[in-house]
PDBQT receptor file of N, H, CA, C and O in Angstrom, charges set to zero:
ATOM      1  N   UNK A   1     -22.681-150.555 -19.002  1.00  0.00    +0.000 N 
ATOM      2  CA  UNK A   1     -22.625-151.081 -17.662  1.00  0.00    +0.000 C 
ATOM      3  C   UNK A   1     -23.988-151.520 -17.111  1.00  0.00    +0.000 C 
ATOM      4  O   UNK A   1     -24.050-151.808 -15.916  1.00  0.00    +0.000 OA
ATOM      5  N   UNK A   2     -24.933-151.586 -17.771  1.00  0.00    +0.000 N 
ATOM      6  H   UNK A   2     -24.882-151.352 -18.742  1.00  0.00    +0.000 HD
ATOM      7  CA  UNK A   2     -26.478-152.243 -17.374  1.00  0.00    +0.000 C 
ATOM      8  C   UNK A   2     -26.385-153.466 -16.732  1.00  0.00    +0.000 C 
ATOM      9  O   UNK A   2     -27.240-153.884 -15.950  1.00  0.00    +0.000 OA
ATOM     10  N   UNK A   3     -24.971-154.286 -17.159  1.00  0.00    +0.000 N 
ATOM     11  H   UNK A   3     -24.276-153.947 -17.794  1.00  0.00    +0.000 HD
ATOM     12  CA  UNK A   3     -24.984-155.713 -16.360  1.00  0.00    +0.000 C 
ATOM     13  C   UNK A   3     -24.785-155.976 -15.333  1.00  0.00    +0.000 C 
ATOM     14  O   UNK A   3     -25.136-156.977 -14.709  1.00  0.00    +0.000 OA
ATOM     15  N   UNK A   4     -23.641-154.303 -14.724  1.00  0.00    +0.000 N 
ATOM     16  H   UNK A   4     -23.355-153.490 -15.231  1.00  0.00    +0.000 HD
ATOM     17  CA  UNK A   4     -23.191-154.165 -13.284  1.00  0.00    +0.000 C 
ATOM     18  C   UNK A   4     -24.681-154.338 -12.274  1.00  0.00    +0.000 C 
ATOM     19  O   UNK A   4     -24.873-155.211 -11.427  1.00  0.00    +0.000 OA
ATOM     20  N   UNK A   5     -25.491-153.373 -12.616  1.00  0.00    +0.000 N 
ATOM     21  H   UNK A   5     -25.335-152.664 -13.303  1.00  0.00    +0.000 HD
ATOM     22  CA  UNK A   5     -27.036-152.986 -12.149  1.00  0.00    +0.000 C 
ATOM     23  C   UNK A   5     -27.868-154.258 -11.926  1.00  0.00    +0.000 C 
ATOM     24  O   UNK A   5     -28.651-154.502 -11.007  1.00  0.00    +0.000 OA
ATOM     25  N   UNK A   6     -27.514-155.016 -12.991  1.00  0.00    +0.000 N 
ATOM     26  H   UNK A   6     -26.878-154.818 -13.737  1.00  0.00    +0.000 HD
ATOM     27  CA  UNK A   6     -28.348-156.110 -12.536  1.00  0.00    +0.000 C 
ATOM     28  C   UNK A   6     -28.135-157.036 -11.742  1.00  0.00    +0.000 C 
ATOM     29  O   UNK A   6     -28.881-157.618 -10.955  1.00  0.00    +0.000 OA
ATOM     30  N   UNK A   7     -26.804-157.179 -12.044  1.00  0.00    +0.000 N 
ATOM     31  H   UNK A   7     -26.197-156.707 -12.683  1.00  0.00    +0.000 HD
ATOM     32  CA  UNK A   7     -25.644-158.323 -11.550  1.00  0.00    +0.000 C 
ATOM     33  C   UNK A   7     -25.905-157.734  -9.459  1.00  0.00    +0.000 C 
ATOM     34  O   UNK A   7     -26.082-158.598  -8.599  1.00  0.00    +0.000 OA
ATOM     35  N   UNK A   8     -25.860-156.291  -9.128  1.00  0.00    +0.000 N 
ATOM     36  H   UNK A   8     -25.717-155.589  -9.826  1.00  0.00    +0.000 HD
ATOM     37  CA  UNK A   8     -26.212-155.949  -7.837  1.00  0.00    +0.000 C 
ATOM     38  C   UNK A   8     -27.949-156.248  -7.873  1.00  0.00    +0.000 C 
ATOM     39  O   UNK A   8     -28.490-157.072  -7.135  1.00  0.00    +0.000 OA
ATOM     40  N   UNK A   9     -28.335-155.800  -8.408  1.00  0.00    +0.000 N 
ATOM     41  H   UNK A   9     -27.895-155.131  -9.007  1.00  0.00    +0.000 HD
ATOM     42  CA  UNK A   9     -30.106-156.234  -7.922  1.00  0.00    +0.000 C 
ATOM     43  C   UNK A   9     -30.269-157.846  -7.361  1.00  0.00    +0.000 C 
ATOM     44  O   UNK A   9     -30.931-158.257  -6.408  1.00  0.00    +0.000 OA
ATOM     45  N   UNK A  10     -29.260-158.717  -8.487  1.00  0.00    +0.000 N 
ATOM     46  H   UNK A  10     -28.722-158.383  -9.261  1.00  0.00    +0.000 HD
ATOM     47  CA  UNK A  10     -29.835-159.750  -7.678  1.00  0.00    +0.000 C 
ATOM     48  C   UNK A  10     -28.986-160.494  -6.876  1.00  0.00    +0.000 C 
ATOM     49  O   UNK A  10     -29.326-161.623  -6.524  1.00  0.00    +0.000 OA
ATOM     50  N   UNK A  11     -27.537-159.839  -6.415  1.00  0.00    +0.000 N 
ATOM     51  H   UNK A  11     -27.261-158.922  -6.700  1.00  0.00    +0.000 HD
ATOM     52  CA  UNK A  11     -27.124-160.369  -5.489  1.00  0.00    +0.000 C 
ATOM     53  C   UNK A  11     -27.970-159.991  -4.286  1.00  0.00    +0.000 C 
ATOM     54  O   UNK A  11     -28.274-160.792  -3.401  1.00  0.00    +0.000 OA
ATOM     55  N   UNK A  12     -28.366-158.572  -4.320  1.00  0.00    +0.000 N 
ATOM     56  H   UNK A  12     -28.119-157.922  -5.038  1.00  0.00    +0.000 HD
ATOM     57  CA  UNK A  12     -28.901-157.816  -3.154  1.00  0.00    +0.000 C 
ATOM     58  C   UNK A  12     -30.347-158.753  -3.021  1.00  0.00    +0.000 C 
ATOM     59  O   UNK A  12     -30.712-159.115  -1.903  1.00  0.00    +0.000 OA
ATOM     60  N   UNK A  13     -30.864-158.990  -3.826  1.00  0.00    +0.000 N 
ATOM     61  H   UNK A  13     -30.568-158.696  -4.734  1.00  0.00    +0.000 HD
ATOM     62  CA  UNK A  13     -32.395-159.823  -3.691  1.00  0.00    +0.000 C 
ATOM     63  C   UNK A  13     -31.904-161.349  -3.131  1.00  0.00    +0.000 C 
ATOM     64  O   UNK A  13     -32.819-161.941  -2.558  1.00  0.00    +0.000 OA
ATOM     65  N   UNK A  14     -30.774-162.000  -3.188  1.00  0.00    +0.000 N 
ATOM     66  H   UNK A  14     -30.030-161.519  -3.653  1.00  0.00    +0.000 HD
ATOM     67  CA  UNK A  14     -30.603-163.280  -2.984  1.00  0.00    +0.000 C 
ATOM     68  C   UNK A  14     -29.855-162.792  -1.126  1.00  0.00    +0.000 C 
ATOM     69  O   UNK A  14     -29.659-163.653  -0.268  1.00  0.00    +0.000 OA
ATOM     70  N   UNK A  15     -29.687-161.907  -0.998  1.00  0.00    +0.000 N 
ATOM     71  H   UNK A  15     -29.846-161.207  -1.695  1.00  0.00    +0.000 HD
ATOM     72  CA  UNK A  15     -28.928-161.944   0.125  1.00  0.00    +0.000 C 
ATOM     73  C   UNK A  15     -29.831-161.293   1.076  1.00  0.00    +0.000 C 
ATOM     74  O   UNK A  15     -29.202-161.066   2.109  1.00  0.00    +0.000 OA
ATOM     75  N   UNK A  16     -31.273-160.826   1.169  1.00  0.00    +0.000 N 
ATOM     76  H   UNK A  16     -31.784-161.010   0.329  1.00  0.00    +0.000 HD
ATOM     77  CA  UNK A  16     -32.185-160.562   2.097  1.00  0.00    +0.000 C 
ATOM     78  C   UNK A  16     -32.194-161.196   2.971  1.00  0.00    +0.000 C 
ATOM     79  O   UNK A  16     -32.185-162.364   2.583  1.00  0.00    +0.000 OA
ATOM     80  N   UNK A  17     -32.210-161.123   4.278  1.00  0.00    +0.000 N 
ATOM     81  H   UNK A  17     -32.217-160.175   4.593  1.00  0.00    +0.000 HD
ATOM     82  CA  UNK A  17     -32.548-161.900   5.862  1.00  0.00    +0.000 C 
ATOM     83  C   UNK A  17     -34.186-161.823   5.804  1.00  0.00    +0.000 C 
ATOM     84  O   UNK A  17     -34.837-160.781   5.726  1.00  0.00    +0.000 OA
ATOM     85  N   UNK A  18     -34.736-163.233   5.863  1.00  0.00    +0.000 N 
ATOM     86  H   UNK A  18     -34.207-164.079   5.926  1.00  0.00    +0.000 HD
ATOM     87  CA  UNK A  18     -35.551-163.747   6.281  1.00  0.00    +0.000 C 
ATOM     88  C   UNK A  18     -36.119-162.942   7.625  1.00  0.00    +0.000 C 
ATOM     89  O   UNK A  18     -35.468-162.699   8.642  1.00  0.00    +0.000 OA
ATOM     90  N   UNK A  19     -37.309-162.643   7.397  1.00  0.00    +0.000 N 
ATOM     91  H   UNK A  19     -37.838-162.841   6.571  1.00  0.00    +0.000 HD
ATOM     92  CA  UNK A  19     -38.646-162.266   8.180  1.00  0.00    +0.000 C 
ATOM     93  C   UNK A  19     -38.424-163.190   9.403  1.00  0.00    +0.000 C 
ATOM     94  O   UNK A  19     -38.305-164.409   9.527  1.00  0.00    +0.000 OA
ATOM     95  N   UNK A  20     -38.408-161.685  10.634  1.00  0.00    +0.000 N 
ATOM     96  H   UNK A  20     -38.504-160.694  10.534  1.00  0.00    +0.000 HD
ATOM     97  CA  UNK A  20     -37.870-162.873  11.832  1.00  0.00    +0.000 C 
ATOM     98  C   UNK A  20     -39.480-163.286  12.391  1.00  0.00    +0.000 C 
ATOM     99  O   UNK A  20     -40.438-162.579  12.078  1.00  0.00    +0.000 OA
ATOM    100  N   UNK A  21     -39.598-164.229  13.050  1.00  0.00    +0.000 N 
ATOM    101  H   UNK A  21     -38.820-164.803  13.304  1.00  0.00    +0.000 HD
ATOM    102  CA  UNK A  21     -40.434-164.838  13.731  1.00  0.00    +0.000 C 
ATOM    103  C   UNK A  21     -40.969-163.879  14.610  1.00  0.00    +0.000 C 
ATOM    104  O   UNK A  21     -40.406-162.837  14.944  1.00  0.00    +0.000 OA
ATOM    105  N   UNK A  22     -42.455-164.401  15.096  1.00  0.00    +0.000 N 
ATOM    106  H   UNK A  22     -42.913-165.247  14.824  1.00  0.00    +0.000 HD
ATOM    107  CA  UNK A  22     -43.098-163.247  16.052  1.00  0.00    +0.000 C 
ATOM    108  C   UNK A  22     -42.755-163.755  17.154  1.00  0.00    +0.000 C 
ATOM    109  O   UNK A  22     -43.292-164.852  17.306  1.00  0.00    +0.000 OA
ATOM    110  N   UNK A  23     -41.880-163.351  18.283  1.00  0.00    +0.000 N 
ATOM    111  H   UNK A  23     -41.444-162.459  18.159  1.00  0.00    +0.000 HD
ATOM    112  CA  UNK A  23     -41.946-163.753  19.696  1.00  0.00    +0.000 C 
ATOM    113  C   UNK A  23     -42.801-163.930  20.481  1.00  0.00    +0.000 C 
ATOM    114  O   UNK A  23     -43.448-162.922  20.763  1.00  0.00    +0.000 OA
ATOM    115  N   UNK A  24     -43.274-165.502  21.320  1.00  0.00    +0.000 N 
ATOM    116  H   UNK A  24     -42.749-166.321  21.091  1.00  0.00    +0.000 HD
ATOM    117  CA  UNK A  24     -44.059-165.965  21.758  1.00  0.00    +0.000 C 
ATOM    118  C   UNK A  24     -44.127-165.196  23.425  1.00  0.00    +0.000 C 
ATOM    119  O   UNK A  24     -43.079-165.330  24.058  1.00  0.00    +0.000 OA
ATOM    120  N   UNK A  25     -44.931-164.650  23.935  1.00  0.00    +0.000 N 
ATOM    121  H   UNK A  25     -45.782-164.541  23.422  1.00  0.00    +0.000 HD
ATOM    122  CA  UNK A  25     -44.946-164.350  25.478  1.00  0.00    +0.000 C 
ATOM    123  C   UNK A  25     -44.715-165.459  26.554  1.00  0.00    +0.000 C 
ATOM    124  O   UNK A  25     -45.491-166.370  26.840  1.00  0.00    +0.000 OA
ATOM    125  N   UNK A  26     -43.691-165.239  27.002  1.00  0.00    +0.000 N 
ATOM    126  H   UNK A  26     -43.060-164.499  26.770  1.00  0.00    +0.000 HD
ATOM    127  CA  UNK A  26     -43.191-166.656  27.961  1.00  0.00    +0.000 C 
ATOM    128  C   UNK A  26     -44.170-166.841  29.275  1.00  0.00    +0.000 C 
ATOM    129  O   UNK A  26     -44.213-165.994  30.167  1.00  0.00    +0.000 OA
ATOM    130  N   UNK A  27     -44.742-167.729  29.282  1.00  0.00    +0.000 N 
ATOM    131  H   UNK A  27     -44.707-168.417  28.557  1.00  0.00    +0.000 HD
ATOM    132  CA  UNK A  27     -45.540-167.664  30.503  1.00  0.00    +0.000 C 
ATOM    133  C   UNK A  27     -44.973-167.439  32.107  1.00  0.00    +0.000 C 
ATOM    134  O   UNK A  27     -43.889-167.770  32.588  1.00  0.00    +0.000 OA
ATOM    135  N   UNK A  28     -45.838-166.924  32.577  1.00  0.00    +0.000 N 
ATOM    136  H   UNK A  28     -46.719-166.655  32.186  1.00  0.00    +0.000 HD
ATOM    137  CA  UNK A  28     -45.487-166.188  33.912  1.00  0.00    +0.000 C 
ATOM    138  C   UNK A  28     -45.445-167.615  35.035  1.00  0.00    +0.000 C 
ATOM    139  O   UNK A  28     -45.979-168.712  34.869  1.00  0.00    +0.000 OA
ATOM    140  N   UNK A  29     -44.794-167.234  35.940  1.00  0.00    +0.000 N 
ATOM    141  H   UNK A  29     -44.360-166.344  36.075  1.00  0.00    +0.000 HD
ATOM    142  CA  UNK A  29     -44.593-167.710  37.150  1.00  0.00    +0.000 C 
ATOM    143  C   UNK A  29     -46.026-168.906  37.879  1.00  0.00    +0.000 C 
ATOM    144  O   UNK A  29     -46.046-170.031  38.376  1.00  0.00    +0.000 OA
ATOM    145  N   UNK A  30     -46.709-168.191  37.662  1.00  0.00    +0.000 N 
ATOM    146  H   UNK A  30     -46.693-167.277  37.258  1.00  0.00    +0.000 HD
ATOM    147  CA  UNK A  30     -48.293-168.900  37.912  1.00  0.00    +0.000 C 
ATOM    148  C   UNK A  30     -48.823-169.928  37.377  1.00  0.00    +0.000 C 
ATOM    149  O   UNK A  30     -49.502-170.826  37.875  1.00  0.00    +0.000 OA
ATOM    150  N   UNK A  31     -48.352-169.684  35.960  1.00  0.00    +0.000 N 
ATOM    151  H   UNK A  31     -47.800-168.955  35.555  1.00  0.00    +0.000 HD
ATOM    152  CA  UNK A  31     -48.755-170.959  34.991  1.00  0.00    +0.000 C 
ATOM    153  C   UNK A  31     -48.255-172.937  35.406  1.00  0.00    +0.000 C 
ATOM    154  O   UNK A  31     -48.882-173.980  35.220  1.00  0.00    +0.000 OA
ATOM    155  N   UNK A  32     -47.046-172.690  35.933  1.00  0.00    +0.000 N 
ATOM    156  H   UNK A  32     -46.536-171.843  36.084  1.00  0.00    +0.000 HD
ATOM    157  CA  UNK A  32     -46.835-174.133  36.232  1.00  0.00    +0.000 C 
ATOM    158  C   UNK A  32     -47.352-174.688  37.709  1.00  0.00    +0.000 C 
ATOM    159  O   UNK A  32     -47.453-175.822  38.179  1.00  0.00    +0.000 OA
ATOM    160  N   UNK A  33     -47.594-173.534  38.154  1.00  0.00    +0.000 N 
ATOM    161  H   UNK A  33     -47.512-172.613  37.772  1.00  0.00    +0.000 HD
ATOM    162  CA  UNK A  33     -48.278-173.780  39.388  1.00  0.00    +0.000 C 
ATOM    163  C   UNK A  33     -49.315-174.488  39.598  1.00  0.00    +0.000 C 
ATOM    164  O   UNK A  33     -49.508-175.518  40.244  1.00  0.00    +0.000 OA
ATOM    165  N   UNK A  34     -50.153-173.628  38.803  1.00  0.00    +0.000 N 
ATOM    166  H   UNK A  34     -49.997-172.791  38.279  1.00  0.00    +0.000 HD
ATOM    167  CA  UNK A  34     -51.677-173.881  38.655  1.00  0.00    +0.000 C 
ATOM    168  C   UNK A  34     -51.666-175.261  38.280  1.00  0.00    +0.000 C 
ATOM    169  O   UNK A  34     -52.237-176.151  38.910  1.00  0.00    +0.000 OA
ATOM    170  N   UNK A  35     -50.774-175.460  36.881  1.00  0.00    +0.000 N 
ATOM    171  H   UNK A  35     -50.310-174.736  36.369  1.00  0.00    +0.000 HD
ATOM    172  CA  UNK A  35     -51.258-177.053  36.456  1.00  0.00    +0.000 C 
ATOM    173  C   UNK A  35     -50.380-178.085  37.537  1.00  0.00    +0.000 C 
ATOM    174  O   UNK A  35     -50.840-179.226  37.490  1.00  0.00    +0.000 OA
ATOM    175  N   UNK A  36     -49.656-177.996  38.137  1.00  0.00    +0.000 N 
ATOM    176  H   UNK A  36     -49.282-177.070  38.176  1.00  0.00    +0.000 HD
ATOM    177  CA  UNK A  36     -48.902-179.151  39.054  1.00  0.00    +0.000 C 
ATOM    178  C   UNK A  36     -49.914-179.059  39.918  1.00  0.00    +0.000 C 
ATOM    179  O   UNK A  36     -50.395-180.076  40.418  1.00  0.00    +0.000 OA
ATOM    180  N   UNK A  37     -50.318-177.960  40.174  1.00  0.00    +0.000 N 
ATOM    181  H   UNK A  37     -49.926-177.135  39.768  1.00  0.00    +0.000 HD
ATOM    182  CA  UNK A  37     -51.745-177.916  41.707  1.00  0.00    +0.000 C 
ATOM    183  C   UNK A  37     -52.784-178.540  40.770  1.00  0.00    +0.000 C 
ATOM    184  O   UNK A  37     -53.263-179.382  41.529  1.00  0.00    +0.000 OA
ATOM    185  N   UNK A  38     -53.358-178.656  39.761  1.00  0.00    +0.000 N 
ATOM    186  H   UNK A  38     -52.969-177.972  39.144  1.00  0.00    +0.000 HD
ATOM    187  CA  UNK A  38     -54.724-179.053  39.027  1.00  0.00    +0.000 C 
ATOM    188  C   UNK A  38     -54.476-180.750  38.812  1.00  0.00    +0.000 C 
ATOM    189  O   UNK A  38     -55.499-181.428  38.905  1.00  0.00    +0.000 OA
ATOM    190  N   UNK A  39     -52.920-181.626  38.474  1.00  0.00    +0.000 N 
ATOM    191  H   UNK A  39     -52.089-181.075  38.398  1.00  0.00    +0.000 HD
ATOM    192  CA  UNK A  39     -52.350-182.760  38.218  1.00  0.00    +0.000 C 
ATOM    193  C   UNK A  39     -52.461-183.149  39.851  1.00  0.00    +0.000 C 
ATOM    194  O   UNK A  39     -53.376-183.926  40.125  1.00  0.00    +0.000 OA
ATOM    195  N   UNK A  40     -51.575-182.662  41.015  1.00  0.00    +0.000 N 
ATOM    196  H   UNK A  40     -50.832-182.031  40.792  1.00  0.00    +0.000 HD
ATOM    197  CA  UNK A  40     -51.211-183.167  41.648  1.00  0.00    +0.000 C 
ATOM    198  C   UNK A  40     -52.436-183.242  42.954  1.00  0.00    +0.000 C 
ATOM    199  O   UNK A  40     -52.086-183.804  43.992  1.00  0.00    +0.000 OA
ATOM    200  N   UNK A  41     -53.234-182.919  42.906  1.00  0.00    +0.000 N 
ATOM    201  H   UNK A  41     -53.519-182.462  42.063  1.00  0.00    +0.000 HD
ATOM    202  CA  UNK A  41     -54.262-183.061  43.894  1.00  0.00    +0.000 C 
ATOM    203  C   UNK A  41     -55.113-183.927  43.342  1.00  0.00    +0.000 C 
ATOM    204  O   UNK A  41     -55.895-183.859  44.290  1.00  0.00    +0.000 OA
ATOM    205  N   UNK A  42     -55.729-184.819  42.493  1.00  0.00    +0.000 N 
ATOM    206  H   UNK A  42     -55.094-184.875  41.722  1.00  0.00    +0.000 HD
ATOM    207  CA  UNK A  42     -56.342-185.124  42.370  1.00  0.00    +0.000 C 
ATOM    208  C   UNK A  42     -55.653-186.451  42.377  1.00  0.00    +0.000 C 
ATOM    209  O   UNK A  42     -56.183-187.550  42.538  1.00  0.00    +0.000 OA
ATOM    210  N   UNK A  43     -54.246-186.149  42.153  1.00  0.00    +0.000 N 
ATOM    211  H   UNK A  43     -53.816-185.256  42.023  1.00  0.00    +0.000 HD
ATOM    212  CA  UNK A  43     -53.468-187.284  41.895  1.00  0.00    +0.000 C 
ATOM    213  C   UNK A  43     -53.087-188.272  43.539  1.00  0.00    +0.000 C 
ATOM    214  O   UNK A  43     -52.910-189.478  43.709  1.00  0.00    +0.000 OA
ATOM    215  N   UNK A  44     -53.080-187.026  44.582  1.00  0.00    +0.000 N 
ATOM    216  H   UNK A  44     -53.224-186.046  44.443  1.00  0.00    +0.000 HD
ATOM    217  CA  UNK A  44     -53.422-187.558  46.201  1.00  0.00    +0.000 C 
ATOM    218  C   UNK A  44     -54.547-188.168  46.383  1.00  0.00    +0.000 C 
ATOM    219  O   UNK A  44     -54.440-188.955  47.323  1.00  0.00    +0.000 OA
ATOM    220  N   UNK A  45     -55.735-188.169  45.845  1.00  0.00    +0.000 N 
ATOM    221  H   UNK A  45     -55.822-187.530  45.081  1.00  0.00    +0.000 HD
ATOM    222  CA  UNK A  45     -56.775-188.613  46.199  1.00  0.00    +0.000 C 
ATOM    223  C   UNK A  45     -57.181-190.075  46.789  1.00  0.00    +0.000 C 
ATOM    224  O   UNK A  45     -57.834-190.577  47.704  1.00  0.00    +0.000 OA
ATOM    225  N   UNK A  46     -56.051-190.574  45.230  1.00  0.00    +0.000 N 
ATOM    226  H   UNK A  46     -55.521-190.166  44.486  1.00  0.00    +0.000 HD
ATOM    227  CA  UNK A  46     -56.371-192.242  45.413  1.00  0.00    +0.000 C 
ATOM    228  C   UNK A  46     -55.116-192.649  46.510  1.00  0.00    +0.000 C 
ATOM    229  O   UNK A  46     -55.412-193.570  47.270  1.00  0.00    +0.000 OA
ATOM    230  N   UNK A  47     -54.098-192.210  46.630  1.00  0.00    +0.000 N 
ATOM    231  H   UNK A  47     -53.858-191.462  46.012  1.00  0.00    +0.000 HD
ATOM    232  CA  UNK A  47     -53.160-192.427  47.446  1.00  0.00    +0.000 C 
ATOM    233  C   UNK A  47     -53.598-192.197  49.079  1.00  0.00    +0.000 C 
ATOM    234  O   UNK A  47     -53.158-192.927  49.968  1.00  0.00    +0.000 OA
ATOM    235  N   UNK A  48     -54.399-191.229  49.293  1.00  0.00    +0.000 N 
ATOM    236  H   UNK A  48     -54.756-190.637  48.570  1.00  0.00    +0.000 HD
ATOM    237  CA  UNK A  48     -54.985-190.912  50.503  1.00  0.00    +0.000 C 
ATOM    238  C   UNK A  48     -56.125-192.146  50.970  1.00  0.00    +0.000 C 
ATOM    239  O   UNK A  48     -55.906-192.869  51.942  1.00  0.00    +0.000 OA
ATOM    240  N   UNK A  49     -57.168-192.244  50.257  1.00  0.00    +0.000 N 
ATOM    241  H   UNK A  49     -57.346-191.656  49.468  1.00  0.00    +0.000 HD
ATOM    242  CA  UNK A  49     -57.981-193.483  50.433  1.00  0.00    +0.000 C 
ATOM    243  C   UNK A  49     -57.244-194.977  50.444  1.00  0.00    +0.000 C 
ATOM    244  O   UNK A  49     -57.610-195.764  51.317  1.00  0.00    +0.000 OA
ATOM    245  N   UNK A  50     -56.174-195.405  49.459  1.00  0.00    +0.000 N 
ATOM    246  H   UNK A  50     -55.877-194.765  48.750  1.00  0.00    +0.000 HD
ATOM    247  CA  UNK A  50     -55.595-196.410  50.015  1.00  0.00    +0.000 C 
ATOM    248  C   UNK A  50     -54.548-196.905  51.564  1.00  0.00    +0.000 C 
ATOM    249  O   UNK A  50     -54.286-197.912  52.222  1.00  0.00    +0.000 OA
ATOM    250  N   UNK A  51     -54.155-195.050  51.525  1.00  0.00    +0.000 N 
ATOM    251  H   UNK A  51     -54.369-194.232  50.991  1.00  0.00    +0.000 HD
ATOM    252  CA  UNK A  51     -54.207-195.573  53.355  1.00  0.00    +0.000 C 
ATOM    253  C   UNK A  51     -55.241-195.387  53.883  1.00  0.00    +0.000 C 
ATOM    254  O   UNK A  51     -55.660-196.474  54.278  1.00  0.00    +0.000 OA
ATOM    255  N   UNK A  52     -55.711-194.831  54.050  1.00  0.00    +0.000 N 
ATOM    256  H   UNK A  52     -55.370-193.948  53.729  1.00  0.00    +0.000 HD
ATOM    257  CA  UNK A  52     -56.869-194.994  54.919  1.00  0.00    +0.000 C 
ATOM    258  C   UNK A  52     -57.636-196.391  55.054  1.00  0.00    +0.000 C 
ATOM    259  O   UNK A  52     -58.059-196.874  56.104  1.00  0.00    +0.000 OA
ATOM    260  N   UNK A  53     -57.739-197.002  53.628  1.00  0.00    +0.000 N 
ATOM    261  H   UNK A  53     -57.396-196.610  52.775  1.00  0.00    +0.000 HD
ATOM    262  CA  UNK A  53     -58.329-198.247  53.876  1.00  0.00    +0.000 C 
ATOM    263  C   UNK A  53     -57.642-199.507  54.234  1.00  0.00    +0.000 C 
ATOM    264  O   UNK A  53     -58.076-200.636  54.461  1.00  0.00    +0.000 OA
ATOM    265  N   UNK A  54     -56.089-198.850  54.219  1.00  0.00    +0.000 N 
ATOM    266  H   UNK A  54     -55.736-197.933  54.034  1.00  0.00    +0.000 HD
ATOM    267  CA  UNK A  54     -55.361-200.112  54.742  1.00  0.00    +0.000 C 
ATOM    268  C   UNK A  54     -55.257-200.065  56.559  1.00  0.00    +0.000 C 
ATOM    269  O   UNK A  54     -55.067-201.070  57.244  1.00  0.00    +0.000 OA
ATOM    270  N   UNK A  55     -55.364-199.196  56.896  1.00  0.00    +0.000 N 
ATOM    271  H   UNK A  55     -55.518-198.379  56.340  1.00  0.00    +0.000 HD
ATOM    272  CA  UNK A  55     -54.832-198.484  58.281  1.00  0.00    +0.000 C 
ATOM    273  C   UNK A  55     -56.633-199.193  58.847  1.00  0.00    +0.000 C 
ATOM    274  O   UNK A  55     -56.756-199.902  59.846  1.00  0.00    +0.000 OA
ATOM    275  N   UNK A  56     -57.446-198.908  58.224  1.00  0.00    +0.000 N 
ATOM    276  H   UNK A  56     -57.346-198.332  57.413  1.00  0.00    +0.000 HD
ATOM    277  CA  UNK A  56     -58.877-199.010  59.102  1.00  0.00    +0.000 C 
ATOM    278  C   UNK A  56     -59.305-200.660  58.996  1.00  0.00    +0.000 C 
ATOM    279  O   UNK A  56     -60.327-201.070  59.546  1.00  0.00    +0.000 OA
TER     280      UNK A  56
């Protein structure tokens, strides 16, 4: 019966689950903030001076 033994070794070796992935830390609450506040103010800038220079 040596063939039974083997015949399980390598079903059992072909049927291993794959190494799960390391879970990434989801960024917090703050993070999209910051960058819409870092994009979007600078992004008023030119919009603010073109009224102003249309209005004056």
């Amino acid at each position: 019966m040596p063939s039974t033994e083997r015949t399980r070794r390598r079903f059992k070796a072909k049927t291993r689950k794959p190494a799960a992935a390391p879970e990434r830390p989801e960024p917090g609450r703050g993070t999209p903030v910051l960058v819409n506040l870092l994009l979007g103010i600078p992004g008023l800038l030119p919009l603010f001076l073109a009224i102003k220079s249309a209005t004056t």
